[in-house]
C-alpha positions as CSV (number, residue, x, y, z in Angstrom):
1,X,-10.7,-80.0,62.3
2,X,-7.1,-78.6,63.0
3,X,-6.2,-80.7,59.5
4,X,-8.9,-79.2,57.2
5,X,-7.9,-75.7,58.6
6,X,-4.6,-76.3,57.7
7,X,-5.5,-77.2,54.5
8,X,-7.3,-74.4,53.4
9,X,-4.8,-72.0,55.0
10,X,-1.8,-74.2,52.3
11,X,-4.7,-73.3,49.6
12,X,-4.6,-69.7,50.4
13,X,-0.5,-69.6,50.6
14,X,0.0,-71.2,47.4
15,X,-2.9,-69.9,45.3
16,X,-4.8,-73.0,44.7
17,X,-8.3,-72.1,44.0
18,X,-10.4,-75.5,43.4
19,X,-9.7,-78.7,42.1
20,X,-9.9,-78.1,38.4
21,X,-7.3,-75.4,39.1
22,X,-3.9,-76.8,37.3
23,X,-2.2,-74.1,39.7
24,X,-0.2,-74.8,41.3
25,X,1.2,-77.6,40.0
26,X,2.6,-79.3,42.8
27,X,-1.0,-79.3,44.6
28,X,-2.7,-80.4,40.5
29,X,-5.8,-82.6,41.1
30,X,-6.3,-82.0,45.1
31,X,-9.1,-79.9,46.3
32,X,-8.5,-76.0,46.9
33,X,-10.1,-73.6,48.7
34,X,-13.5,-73.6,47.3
35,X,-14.1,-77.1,48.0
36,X,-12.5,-77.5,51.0
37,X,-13.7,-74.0,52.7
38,X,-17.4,-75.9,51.7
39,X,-16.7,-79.1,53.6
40,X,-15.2,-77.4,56.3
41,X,-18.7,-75.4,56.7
42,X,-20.7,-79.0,55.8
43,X,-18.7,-80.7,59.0
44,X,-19.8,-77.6,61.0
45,X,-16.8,-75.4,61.4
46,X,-17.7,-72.2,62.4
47,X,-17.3,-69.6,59.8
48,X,-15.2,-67.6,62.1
49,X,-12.6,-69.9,63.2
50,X,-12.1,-70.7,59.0
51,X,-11.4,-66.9,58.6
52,X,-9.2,-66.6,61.2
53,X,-7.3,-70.1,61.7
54,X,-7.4,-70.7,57.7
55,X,-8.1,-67.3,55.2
56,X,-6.1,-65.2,57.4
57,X,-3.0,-67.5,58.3
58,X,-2.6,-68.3,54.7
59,X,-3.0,-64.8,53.4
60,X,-0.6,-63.5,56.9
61,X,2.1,-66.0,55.0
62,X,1.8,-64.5,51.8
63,X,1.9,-60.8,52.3
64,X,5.4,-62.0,54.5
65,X,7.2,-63.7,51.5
66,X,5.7,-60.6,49.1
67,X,7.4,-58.4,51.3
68,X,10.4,-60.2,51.5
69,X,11.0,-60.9,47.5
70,X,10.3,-64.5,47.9
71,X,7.2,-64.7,45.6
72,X,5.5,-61.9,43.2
73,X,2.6,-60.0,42.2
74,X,1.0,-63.1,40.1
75,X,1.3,-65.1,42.7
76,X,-0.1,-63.2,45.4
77,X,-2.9,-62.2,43.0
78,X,-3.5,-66.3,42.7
79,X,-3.3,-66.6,46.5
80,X,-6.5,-63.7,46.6
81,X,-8.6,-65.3,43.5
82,X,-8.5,-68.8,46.4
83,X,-9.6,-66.1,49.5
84,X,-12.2,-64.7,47.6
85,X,-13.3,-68.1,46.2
86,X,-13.5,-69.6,50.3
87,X,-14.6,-65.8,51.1
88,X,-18.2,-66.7,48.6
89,X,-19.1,-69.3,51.4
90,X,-18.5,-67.0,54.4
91,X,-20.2,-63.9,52.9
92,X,-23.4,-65.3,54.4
93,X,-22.0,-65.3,57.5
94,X,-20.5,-62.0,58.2
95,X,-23.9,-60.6,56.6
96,X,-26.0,-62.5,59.4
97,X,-23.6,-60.9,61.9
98,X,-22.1,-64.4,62.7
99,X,-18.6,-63.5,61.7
100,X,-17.1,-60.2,63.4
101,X,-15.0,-58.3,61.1
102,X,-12.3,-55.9,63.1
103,X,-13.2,-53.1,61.2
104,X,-14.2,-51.0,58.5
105,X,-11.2,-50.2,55.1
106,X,-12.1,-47.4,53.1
107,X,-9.6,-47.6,49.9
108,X,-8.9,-45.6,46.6
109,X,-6.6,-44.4,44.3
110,X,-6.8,-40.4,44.4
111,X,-7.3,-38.3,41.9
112,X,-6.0,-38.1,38.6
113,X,-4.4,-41.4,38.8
114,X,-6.0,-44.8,37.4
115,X,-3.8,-47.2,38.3
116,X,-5.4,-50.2,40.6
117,X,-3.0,-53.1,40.9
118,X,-1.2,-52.0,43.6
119,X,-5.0,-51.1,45.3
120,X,-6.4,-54.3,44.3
121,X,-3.2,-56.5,46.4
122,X,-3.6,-54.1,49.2
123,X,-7.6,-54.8,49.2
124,X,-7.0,-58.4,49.1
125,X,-4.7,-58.3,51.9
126,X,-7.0,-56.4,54.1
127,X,-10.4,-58.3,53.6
128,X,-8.3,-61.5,53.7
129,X,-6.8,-60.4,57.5
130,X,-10.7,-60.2,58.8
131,X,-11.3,-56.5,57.3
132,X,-14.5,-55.3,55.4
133,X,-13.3,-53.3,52.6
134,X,-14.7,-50.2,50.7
135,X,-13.2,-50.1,47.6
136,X,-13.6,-46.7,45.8
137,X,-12.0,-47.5,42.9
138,X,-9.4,-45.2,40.7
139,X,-9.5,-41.5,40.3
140,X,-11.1,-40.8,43.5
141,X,-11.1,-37.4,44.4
142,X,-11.7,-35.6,48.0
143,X,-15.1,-35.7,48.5
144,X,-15.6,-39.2,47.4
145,X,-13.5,-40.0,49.9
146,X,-14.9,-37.3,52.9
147,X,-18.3,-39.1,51.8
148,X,-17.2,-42.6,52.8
149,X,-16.3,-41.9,55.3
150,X,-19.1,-39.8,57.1
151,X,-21.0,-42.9,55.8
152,X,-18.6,-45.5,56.9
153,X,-17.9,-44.5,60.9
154,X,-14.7,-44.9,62.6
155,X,-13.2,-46.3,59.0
156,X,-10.0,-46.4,58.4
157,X,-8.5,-45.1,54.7
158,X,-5.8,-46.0,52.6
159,X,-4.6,-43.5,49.7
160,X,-2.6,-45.1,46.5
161,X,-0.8,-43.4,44.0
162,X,1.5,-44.8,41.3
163,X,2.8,-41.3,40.0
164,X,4.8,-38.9,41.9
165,X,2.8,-36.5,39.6
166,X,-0.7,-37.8,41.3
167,X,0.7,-38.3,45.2
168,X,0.4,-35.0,45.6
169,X,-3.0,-35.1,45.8
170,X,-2.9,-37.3,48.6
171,X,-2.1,-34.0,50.8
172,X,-5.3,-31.9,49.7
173,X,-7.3,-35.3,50.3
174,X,-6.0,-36.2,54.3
175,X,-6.6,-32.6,54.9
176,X,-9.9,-32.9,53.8
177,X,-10.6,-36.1,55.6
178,X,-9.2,-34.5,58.3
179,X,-11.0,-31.3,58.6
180,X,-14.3,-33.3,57.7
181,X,-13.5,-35.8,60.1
182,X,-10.8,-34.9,62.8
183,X,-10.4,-38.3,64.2
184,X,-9.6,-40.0,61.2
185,X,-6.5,-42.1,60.4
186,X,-5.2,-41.9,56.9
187,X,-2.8,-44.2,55.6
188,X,-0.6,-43.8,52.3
189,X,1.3,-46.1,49.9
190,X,2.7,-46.6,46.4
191,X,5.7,-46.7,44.6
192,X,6.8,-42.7,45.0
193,X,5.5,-42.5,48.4
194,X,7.9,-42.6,51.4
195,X,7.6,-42.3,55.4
196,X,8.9,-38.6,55.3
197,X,6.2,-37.7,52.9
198,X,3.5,-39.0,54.9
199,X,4.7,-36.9,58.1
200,X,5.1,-33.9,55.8
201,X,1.2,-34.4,54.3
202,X,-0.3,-35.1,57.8
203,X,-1.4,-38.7,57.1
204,X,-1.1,-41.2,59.8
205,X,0.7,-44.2,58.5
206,X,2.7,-45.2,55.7
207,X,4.0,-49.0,54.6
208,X,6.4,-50.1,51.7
209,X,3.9,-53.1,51.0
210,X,0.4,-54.2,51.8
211,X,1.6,-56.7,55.3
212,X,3.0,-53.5,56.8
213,X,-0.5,-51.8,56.6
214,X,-2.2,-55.1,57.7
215,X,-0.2,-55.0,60.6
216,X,-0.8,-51.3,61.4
217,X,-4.4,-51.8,61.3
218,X,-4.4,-54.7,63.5
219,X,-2.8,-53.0,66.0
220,X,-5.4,-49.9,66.2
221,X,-8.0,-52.8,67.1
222,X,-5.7,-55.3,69.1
């Protein structure tokens, strides 16, 4: 069992997806993560111990070397097309209530700004750590986001922005998450944001890349 694990966790890390996959090459013509998160299942694995001793290992590894320069946005995008292929065969699971998830992610990038790559690594990084993510999408303004999360209870949110002409809406959004919903934790991130920015704006966490806000959120569950 420990083997198989393994295996699928070394899918995740490197981005192999299945077996046709030619990426990467070193790993050409083995199984990935699609067929091997299917066997694991078929030689009854639990689903939970394959997202937390496989999916989340794997992606843990990847958001490290991301953060530390050793690998780059197309590969860490490769490494979430394999989660979300082993994540199709353990959907069924955390929808029967089988798998517990450790929380609740609401995610968008505010207003006026329509980038998404940045959201989309961050999203991948969250729902591969054991998260259920609400993706907003781009453009989202306030009371999308107040909405969510009266809908979504005790959710955490995460506010992107590429433009330093766009973060400044992330201060008129926290405050409105805040009034709306006083307990709330806002976190914010992008490429103009910075730690003394979040203090000034009122939002409760910032991180230079998408580990640092895995981290934070697993430590407001641990």
């Amino acid at each position: 069992m420990s083997e198989l694990l393994s295996k699928i966790a070394e899918c995740i890390e490197f981005g192999k997806i299945n077996k046709a996959a030619p990426y990467p090459p070193q790993m050409k013509g083995q199984d990935g993560a699609d067929e091997l998160t299917r066997q694991a299942l078929d030689e009854g694995i639990h689903a939970q111990d394959i997202l937390s001793k496989s999916l989340m290992i794997g992606m843990e590894k990847v958001g490290i070397k991301f953060r530390e320069n050793k690998v780059f946005v197309p590969q860490v995008l490769m490494s979430a097309k394999a989660m979300n292929t082993a994540m199709v065969h353990l959907k069924p699971f955390f929808l029967s209530g089988e798998v517990k998830q450790k929380g609740k992610f609401i995610i968008g990038t505010v207003e006026g700004d329509l980038h998404d790559i940045g959201k989309n690594l961050v999203s991948m990084m969250v729902e591969g750590n054991g998260w259920e993510v609400i993706d907003l999408g781009t453009d989202v303004k306030a009371d999308q986001f107040v909405a969510a999360v009266k809908e979504h209870e005790n959710a955490f949110v995460g506010l992107s922005a590429l433009l330093t002409t766009t973060m400044v809406n992330m201060e008129k959004i926290t405050k409105a998450i805040k009034e709306a919903v006083p307990g709330a934790k806002v976190a914010v991130g992008g490429a103009p944001v910075t730690n003394d920015f979040c203090k000034k704006i009122g939002a409760d966490a910032y991180s230079p890349d998408p580990q640092g806000l895995v981290e934070y959120l697993n430590a407001q569950v641990a």
